[in-house]
N, C-alpha and C positions, 0 to 999 in steps of 0.2 A: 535173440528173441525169436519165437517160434509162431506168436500170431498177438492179436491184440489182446489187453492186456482184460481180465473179466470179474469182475464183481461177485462175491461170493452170496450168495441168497439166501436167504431160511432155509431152514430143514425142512423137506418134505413134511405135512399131516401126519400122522399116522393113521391106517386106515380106517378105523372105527368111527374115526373123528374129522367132522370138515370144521371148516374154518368160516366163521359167521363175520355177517358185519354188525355193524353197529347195533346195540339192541336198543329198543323204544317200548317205553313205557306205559302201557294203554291210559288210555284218560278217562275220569269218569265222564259220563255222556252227559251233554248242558242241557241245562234246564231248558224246556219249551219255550219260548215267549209269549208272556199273554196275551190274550186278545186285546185289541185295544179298544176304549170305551164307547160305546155307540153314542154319536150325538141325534137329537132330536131338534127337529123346526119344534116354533111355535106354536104350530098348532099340529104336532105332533109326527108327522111323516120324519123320516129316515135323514140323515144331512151326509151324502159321500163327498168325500173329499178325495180327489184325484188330482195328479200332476198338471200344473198349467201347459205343459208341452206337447200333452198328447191329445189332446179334447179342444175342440171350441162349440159354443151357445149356436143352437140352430137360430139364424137370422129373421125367419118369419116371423111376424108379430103374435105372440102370443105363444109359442111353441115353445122354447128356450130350451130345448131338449139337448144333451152333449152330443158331441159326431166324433168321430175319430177323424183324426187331421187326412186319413188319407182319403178317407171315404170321400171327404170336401174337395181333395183334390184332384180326385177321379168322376166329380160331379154326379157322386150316387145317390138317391133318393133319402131323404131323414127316416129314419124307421117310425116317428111320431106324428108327424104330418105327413109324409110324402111328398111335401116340395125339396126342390131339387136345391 
Protein backbone atom coordinates (compact mmCIF):
# COMPACT_ATOMS: atom_id res chain seq x y z
CA UNK A 1 0.00 0.00 0.00
CA UNK A 2 1.30 3.28 -0.94
CA UNK A 3 -0.95 5.81 1.20
CA UNK A 4 -4.41 5.77 2.43
CA UNK A 5 -6.83 4.57 0.66
CA UNK A 6 -9.30 7.87 -1.37
CA UNK A 7 -12.62 8.19 -2.46
CA UNK A 8 -13.36 8.91 -5.93
CA UNK A 9 -15.47 12.32 -6.36
CA UNK A 10 -17.42 13.70 -9.12
CA UNK A 11 -16.17 15.00 -12.29
CA UNK A 12 -15.07 18.35 -12.32
CA UNK A 13 -17.93 21.14 -13.76
CA UNK A 14 -17.26 21.98 -16.81
CA UNK A 15 -16.30 25.28 -17.28
CA UNK A 16 -19.33 27.14 -18.59
CA UNK A 17 -21.26 25.68 -16.03
CA UNK A 18 -21.30 25.87 -12.16
CA UNK A 19 -23.07 23.78 -10.00
CA UNK A 20 -26.17 25.37 -8.10
CA UNK A 21 -27.99 24.48 -5.10
CA UNK A 22 -31.22 23.88 -4.41
CA UNK A 23 -33.51 25.97 -6.48
CA UNK A 24 -36.81 27.74 -4.75
CA UNK A 25 -39.65 28.62 -6.09
CA UNK A 26 -40.73 32.43 -5.74
CA UNK A 27 -44.05 32.75 -3.85
CA UNK A 28 -46.82 34.84 -4.72
CA UNK A 29 -46.61 37.72 -2.22
CA UNK A 30 -49.75 37.46 0.69
CA UNK A 31 -52.22 39.28 0.77
CA UNK A 32 -52.09 42.65 3.23
CA UNK A 33 -54.04 42.12 6.25
CA UNK A 34 -56.84 44.31 6.73
CA UNK A 35 -57.32 46.79 8.90
CA UNK A 36 -59.15 45.71 11.72
CA UNK A 37 -62.47 47.35 12.58
CA UNK A 38 -62.53 50.51 14.51
CA UNK A 39 -64.62 50.20 17.67
CA UNK A 40 -66.51 53.34 18.94
CA UNK A 41 -67.65 54.29 22.91
CA UNK A 42 -71.00 55.27 23.30
CA UNK A 43 -70.97 58.24 22.88
CA UNK A 44 -68.77 57.99 20.12
CA UNK A 45 -64.92 58.55 20.84
CA UNK A 46 -62.38 55.94 19.55
CA UNK A 47 -62.05 52.56 21.93
CA UNK A 48 -57.97 51.22 21.79
CA UNK A 49 -57.33 48.24 22.79
CA UNK A 50 -53.73 47.53 23.97
CA UNK A 51 -52.04 44.68 25.73
CA UNK A 52 -52.73 44.46 29.58
CA UNK A 53 -48.74 44.24 29.99
CA UNK A 54 -47.57 47.20 28.83
CA UNK A 55 -50.04 50.06 30.11
CA UNK A 56 -51.54 50.81 33.32
CA UNK A 57 -54.60 53.54 34.39
CA UNK A 58 -53.01 56.83 35.66
CA UNK A 59 -54.22 56.55 39.52
CA UNK A 60 -55.26 60.13 40.01
CA UNK A 61 -58.83 60.52 40.35
CA UNK A 62 -60.32 61.47 37.41
CA UNK A 63 -57.29 61.15 34.89
CA UNK A 64 -57.41 57.44 33.91
CA UNK A 65 -55.13 58.21 31.30
CA UNK A 66 -52.55 54.79 30.09
CA UNK A 67 -48.70 55.27 31.14
CA UNK A 68 -46.30 53.01 29.94
CA UNK A 69 -45.08 50.45 32.69
CA UNK A 70 -41.88 51.89 32.63
CA UNK A 71 -42.57 55.54 32.78
CA UNK A 72 -44.41 54.30 36.29
CA UNK A 73 -41.50 52.82 37.18
CA UNK A 74 -39.17 55.59 36.63
CA UNK A 75 -41.68 57.79 38.49
CA UNK A 76 -42.16 60.19 35.33
CA UNK A 77 -44.76 62.66 35.12
CA UNK A 78 -48.51 61.44 33.45
CA UNK A 79 -48.53 63.31 30.09
CA UNK A 80 -52.44 64.17 31.10
CA UNK A 81 -52.32 65.30 34.44
CA UNK A 82 -48.76 65.79 35.43
CA UNK A 83 -48.95 64.01 38.52
CA UNK A 84 -46.29 61.84 39.20
Amino acid sequence: MTGPATVPSAPPAPAGRRARGPRWRRREPADEPSPEPRLYSDDGLPVFVVPHGDFVACSYTGCGALRLVEDVAAKAPCTACGRV
